[in-house]
C-alpha positions as CSV (number, residue, x, y, z in Angstrom):
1,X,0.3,-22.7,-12.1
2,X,-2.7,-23.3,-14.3
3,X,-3.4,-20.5,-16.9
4,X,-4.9,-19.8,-19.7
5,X,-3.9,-20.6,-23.2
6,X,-3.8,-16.9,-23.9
7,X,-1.5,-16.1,-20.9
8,X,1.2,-18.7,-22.5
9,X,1.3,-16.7,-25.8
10,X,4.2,-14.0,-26.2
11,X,2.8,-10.8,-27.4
12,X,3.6,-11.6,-31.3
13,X,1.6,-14.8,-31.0
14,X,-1.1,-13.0,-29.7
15,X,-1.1,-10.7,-32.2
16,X,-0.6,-13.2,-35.2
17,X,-3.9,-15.0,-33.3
18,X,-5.9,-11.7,-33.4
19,X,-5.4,-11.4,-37.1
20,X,-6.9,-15.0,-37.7
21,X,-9.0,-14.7,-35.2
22,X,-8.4,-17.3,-33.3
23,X,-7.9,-14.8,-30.5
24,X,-9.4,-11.7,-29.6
25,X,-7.9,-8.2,-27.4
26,X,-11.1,-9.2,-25.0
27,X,-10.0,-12.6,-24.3
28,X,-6.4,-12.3,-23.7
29,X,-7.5,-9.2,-21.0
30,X,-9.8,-11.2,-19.5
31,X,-6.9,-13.8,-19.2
32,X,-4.6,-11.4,-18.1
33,X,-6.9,-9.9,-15.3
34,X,-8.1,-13.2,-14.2
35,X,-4.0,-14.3,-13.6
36,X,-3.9,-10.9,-11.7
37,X,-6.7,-11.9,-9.5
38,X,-5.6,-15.7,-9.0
39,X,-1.7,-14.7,-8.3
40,X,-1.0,-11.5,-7.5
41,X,-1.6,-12.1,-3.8
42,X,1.5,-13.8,-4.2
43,X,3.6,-11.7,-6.0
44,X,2.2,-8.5,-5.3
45,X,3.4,-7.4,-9.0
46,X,0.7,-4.5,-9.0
47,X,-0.1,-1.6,-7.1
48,X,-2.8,-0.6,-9.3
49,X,-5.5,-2.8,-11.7
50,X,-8.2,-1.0,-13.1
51,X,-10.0,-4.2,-14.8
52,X,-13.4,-2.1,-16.6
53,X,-10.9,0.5,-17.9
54,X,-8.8,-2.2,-19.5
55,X,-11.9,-4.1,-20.7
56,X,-12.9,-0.8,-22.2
57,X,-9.9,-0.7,-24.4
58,X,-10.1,-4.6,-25.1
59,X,-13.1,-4.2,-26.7
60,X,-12.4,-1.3,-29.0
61,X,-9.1,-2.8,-29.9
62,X,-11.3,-6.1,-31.0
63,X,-14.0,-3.8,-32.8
64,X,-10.6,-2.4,-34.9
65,X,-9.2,-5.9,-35.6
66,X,-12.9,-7.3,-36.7
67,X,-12.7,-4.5,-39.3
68,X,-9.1,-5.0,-40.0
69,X,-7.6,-1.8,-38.9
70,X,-5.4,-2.6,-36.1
71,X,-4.0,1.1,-35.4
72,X,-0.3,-0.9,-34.6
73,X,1.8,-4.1,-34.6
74,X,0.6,-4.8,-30.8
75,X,-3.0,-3.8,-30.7
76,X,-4.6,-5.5,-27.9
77,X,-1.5,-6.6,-26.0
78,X,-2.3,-6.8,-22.2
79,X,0.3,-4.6,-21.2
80,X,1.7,-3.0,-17.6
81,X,3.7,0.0,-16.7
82,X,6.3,0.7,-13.5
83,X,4.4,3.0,-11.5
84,X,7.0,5.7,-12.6
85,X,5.7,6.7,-15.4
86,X,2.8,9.4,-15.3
87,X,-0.8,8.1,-16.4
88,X,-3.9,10.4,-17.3
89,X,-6.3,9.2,-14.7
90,X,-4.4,6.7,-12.1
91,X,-2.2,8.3,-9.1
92,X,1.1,7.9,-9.9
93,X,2.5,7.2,-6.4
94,X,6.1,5.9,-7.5
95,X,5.9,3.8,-4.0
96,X,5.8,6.1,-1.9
97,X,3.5,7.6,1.4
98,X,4.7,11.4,0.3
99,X,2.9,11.7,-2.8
100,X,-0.9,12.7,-2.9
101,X,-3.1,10.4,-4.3
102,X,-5.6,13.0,-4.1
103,X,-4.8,15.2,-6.7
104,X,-5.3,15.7,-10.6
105,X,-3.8,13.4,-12.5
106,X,-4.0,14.8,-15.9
107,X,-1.0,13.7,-17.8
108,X,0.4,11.1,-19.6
109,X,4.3,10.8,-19.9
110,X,5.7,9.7,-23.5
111,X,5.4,6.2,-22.4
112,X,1.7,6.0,-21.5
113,X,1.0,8.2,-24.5
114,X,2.8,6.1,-26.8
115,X,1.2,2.7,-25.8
116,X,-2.2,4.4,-26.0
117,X,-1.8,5.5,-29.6
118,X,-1.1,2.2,-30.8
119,X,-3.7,0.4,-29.1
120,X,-1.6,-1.5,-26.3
121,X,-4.0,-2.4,-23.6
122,X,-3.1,-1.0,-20.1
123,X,-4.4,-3.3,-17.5
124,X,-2.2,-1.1,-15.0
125,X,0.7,-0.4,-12.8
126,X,3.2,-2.0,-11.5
127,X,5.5,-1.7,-8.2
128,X,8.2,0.2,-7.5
129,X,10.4,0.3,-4.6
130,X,10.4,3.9,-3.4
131,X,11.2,6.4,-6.3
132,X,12.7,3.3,-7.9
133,X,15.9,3.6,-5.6
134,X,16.9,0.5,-5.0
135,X,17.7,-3.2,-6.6
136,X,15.0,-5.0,-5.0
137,X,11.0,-4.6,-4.8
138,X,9.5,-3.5,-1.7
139,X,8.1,0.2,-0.2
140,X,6.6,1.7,3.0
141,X,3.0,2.2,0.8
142,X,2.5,-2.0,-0.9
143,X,5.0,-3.9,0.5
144,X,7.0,-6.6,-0.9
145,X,7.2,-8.0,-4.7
146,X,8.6,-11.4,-4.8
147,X,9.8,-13.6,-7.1
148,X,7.4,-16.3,-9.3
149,X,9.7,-18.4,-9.4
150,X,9.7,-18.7,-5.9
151,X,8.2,-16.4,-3.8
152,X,10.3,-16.3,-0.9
153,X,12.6,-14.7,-2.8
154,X,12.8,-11.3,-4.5
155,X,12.2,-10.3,-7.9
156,X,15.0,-7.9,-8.2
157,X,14.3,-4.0,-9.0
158,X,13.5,-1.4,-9.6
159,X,11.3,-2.8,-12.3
160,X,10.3,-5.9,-9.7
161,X,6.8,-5.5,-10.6
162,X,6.9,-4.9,-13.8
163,X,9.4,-8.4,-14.2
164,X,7.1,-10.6,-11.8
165,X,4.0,-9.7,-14.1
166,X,5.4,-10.5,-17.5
167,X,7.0,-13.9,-15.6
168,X,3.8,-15.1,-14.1
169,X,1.3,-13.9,-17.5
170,X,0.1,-11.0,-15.8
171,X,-0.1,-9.3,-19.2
172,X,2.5,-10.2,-21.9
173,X,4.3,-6.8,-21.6
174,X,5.5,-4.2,-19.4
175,X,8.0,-0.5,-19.5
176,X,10.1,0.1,-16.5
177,X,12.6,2.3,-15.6
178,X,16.4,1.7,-15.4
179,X,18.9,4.2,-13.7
180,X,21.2,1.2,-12.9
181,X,20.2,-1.6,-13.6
182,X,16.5,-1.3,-12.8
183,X,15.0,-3.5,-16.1
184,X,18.2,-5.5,-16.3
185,X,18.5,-7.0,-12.6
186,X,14.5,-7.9,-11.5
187,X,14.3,-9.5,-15.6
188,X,17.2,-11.2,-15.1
189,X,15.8,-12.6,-11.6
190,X,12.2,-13.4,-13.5
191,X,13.9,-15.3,-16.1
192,X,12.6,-12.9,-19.1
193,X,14.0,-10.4,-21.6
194,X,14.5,-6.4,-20.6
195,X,16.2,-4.4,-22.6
196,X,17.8,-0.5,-21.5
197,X,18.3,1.3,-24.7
198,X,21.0,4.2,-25.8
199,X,20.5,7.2,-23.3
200,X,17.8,9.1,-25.2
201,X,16.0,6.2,-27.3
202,X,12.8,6.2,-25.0
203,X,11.5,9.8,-24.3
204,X,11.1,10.9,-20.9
205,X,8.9,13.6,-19.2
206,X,9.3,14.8,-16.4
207,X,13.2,14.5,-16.7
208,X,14.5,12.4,-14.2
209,X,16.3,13.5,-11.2
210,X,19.1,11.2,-11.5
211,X,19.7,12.7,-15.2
212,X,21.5,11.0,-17.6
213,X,21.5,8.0,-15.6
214,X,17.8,7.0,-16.2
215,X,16.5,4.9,-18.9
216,X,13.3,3.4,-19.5
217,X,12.9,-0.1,-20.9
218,X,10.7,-2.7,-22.5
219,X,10.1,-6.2,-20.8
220,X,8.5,-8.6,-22.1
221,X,9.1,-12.5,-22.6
222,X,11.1,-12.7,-25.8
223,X,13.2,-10.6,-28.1
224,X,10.9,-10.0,-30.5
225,X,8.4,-8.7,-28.4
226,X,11.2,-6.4,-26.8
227,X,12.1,-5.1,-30.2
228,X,7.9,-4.2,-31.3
229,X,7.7,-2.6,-28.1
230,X,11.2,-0.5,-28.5
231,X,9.3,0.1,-32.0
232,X,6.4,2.3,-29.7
233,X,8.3,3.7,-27.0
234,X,11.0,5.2,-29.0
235,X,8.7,7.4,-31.3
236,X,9.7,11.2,-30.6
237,X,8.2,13.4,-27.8
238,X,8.9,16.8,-27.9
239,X,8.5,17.4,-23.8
240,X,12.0,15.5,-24.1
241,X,14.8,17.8,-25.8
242,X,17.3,15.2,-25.1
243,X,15.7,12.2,-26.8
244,X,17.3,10.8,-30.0
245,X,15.5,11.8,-33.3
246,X,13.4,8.3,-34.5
247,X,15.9,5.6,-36.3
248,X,16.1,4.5,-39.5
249,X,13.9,1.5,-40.3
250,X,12.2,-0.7,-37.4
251,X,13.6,-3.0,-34.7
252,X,11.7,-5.7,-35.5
253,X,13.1,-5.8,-38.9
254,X,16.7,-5.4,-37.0
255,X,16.3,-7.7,-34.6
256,X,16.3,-10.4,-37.8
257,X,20.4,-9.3,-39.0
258,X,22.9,-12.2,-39.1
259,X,25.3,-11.5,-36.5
260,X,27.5,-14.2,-37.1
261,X,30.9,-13.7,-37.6
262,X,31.0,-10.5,-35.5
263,X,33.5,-10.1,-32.8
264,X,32.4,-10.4,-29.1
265,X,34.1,-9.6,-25.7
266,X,33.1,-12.3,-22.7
267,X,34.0,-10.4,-19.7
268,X,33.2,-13.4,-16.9
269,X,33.9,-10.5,-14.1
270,X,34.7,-7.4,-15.8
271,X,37.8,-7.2,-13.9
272,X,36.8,-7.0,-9.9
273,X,33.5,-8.4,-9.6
274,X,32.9,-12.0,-7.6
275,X,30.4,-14.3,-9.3
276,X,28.5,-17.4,-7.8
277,X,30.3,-20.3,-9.1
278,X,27.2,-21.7,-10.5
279,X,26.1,-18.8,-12.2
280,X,29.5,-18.6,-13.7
281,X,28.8,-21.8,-15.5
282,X,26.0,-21.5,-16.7
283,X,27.0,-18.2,-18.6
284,X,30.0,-19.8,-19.7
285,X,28.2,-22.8,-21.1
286,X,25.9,-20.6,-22.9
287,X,28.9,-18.1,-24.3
288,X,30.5,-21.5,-25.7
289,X,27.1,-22.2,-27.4
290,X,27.3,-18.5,-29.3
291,X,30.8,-19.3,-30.2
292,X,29.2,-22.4,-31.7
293,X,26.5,-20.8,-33.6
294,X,29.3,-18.7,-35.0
295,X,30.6,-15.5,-33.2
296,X,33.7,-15.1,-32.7
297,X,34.6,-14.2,-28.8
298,X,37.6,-13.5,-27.0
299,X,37.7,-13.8,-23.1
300,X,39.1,-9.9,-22.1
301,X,38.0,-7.3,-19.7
302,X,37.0,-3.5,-20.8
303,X,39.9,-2.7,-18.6
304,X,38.4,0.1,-16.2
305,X,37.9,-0.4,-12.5
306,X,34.8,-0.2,-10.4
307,X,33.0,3.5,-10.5
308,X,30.8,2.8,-8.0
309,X,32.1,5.4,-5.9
310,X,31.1,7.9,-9.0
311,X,27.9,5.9,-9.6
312,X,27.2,6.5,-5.7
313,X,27.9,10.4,-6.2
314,X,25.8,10.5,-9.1
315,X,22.9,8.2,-7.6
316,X,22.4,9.2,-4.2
317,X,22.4,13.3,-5.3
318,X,19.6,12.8,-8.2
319,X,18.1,11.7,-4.6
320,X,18.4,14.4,-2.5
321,X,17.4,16.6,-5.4
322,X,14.1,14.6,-5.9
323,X,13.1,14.7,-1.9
324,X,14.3,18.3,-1.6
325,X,11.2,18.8,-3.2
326,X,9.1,16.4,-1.1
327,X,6.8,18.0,1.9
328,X,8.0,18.7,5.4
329,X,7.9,15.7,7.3
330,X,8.7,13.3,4.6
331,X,12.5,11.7,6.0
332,X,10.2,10.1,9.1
333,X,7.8,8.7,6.8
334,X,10.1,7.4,3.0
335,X,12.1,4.2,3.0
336,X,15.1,4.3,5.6
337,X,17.3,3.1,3.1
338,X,16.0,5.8,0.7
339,X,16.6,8.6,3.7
340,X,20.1,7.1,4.0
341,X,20.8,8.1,0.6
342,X,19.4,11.5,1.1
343,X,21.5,12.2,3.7
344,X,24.3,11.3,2.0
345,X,23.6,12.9,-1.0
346,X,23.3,16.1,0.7
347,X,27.0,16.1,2.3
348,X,28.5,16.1,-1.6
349,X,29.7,19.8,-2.9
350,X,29.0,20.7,-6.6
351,X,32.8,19.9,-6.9
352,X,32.1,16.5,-6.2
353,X,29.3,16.0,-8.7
354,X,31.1,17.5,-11.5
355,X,34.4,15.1,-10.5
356,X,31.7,12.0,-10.8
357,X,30.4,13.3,-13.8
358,X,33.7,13.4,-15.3
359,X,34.6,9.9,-14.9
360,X,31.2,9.1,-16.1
361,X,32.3,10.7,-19.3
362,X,36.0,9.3,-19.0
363,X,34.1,5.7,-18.7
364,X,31.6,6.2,-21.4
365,X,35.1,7.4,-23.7
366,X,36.8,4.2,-22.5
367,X,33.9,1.6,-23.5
368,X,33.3,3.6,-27.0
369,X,37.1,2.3,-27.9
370,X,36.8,-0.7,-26.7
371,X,34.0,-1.4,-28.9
372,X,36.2,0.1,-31.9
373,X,37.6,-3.9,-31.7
374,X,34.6,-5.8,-30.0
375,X,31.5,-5.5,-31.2
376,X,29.3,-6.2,-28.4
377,X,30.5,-7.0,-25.0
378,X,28.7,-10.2,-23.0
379,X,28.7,-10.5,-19.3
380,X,26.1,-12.3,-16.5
381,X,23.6,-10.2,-15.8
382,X,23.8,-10.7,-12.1
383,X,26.6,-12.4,-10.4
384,X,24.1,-14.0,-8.1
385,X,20.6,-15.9,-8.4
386,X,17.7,-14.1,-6.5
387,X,17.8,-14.1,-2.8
388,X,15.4,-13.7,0.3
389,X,12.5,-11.3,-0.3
390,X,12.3,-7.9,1.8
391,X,16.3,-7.6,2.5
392,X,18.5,-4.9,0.1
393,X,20.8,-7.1,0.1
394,X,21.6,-10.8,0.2
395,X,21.9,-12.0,3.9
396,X,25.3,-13.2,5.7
397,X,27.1,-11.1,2.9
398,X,28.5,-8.4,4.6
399,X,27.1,-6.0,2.2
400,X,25.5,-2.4,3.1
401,X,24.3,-1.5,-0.4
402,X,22.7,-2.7,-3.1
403,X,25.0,-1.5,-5.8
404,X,27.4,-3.9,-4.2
405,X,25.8,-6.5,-6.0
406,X,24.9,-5.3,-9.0
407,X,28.4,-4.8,-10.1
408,X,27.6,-5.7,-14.0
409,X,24.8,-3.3,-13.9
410,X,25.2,0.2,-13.2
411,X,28.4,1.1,-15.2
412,X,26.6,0.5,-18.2
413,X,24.2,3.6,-16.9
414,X,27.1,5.9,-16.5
415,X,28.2,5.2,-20.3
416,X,24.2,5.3,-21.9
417,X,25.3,2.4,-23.6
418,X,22.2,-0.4,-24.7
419,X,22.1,-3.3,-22.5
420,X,20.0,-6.2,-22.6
421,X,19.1,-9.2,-19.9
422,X,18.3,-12.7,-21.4
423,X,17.8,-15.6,-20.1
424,X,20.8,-18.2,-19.4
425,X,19.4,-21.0,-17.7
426,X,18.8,-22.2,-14.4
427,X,20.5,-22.8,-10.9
428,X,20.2,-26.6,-9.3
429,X,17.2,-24.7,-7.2
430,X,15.5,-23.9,-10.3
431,X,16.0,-20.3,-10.2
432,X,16.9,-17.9,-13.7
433,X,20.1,-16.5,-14.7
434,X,20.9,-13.8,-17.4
435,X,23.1,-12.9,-19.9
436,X,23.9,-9.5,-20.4
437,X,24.5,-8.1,-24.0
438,X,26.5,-4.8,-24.2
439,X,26.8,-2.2,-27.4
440,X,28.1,0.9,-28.8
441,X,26.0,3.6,-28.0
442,X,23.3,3.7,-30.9
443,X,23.8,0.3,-31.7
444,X,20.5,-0.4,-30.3
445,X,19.3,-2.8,-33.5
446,X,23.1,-5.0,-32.9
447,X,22.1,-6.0,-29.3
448,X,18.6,-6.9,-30.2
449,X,20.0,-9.0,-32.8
450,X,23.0,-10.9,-30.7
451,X,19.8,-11.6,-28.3
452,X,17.9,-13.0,-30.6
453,X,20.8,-15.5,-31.6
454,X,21.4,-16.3,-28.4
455,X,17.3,-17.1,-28.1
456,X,17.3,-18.9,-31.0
457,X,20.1,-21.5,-29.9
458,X,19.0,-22.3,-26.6
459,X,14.8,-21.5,-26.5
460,X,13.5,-20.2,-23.4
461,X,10.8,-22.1,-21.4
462,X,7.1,-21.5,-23.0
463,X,5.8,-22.4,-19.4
464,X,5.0,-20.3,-16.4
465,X,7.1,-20.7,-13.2
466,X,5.7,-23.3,-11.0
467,X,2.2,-22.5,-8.4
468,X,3.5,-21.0,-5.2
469,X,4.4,-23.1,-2.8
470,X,3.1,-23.8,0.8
């Protein structure tokens, strides 16, 4: 795809062009919106651009860099956000046909306000399957996201619009949300960095329905970037009595620590879950490479078994609590998969929620001593590359669900541990696979730092996935 110089830039090099200005805010938005406009009929990455309101903010960002006040370290970053996150002055429709666009929309959630403060430019938002259920991209109200690597295929989810932007230089960064994988899955699909944080780290209002499952997370198309943005998002909110107080020092001076030497688990399957032979490789080749550049990694599983039948518990009631609330009327007109999981969220007894929640916490117990001798734990991402566009779940595998294939995912929820997506490399067919860094609760700083050693010996492409084809 052609695109402009600006559009090939991470968000630090944009920056570090604005402050010799070789660069301005206004030119990297106008590069930003014209890549929207020339490829997102593609991709369908957004379900909402507002192009004079992001120009607006351009050209008081470039006013404040000409006068050599930035108001952050990302002023004037053309940057995107999951249409889950309430914005003062777009309809927050989170995918869905229930929700009235045509009402006030006078709040900004810590996200949004966080990015305004320091200057980010919001060009807007991006899709969501329906109340970000699901592992894939596609709704009953925009349709289907797919993939810029290839847009038959899809680009993962929740945060599918979110990951196809950043891929294809539709803005340089993007938040989305992550309840089981929902940043970790479509970035690892995209071939780019997301990142879900310590339970907590990222403020969140309104709280989520699916509780301490939901995360939200920077994306973005290298770890530094990642670690500035984590910088923004995790400043304190106080419509979030849950989040974590603000940590000491900065992640973008963390992300710079010399993890050699430390001790890392490489779990190829965590114990039950089957991985595409290729995809196996190509994680393998790139855990060798670490153990290269000097970690020191043992091949060992955590040692639990599968919660998914907890993490289905847990999941599918945070559901039925959300569209309990929706109008009469709503199961005929949401996502059939989504009203699936209503239903079934309904037949569970309080019993059977506290039971789930338990071995939630039994897990989360489990994974805190089994970082007491492994520092971080590595895994793939996804045990497959990306698959047809518009299905839940690959076709001819048997599966009903979409947590059956994202195995490496969603226990990683149920513990609040941070877990980040980088890039590994590519299939034969040219399509992304990631790497999955695992910490200690709190040890938000350590897996930025592992993924930037893992950047650093094998750099990511500085190129844009290919035009579509056909």
């Amino acid at each position: 795809m052609a695109a402009n110089t600006s559009t090939l830039l991470t968000a630090s090099e944009l920056v570090a062009a604005y402050s010799t200005g070789e660069l301005s805010p206004v030119e990297a938005t106008r590069a930003a919106l014209r890549a929207i406009e020339e490829h997102d009929g593609d991709y369908n990455a957004y379900c909402l651009v507002d192009a004079e309101s992001a120009l607006g903010q351009a050209k008081v960002s470039e006013a404040r860099w000409r006068d050599g006040h930035p108001v952050g370290w990302l002023d004037g970053v053309p940057t995107s956000i999951k249409d889950m996150f309430l914005t003062q002055g777009w309809p927050t429709l989170r995918g869905s046909k229930c929700i009235d666009p045509d009402q006030p929309w006078e709040v900004d959630s810590p996200v949004t306000a966080r990015l305004r403060e320091n200057g980010l430019v919001l060009l807007g938002k991006t899709t969501t399957p329906e109340l970000g259920w699901k592992g894939v991209t596609d709704n009953p109200l925009t349709g289907i996201t797919r993939n810029p690597w290839d847009p038959a295929l899809t680009a993962g989810g929740s945060s599918g619009g979110s990951a196809a932007a950043v891929a294809a230089g539709m803005g340089e960064l993007s938040v989305g949300t992550d309840g089981g994988g929902s940043v970790r899955i479509p970035a690892s699909f995209c071939g780019i960095v997301g990142f879900k944080p310590t339970y907590g780290r990222i403020p969140l209002y309104p709280a989520s329905p699916f509780g301490a499952l939901a995360h939200a997370g920077p994306m973005a198309r290298s770890v530094d970037d990642v670690a500035l943005l984590l910088d923004v998002l995790a400043l304190p909110d106080v419509r979030d009595p849950g989040a974590m107080p603000p940590s000491v020092g900065t992640f973008r001076e963390a992300v710079r620590r010399d993890v050699r030497g430390l001790n890392a688990a490489f779990s190829p399957r965590l114990g039950y879950v089957d991985v595409d032979p290729e995809v196996a490789q190509i994680v393998a080749a790139l855990v060798a490479a670490l153990a290269d550049a000097g970690l020191h990694i043992e091949e060992t599983d955590p040692g639990f078994a599968d919660p998914k039948d907890a993490f289905d518990v847990l999941w599918s009631t945070g559901a039925a609590k959300w569209l309990d609330t929706f109008p009469d009327g709503s199961a005929e007109r949401i996502d059939p998969g989504l009203r699936e999981v209503w239903e079934q969220g309904l037949t569970y007894s309080a019993a059977d929620y506290l039971a789930a929640n338990a071995e939630r916490a039994a897990l989360g117990i489990l994974m805190g001593e089994f970082h007491t001798r492994h520092d971080v734990l590595i895994t793939p991402t996804m045990p497959i590359a990306p698959f047809e566009a518009g299905v839940d779940v690959p076709p001819g595998s048997g599966m009903r669900s979409w947590p059956e294939w994202t195995r490496f995912s969603y226990p990683f929820n149920m513990t609040q541990q941070p877990a980040i997506s980088v890039p590994a490399g590519f299939t034969s067919a040219g399509l992304p696979v990631g790497l999955q860094i695992v910490g200690p609760r709190h040890s938000d700083d350590l897996v930025l730092a592992v993924a930037k050693l893992v950047e650093e010996i094998q750099p990511w492409p500085t190129d844009r996935p290919a035009a579509p084809r056909g």
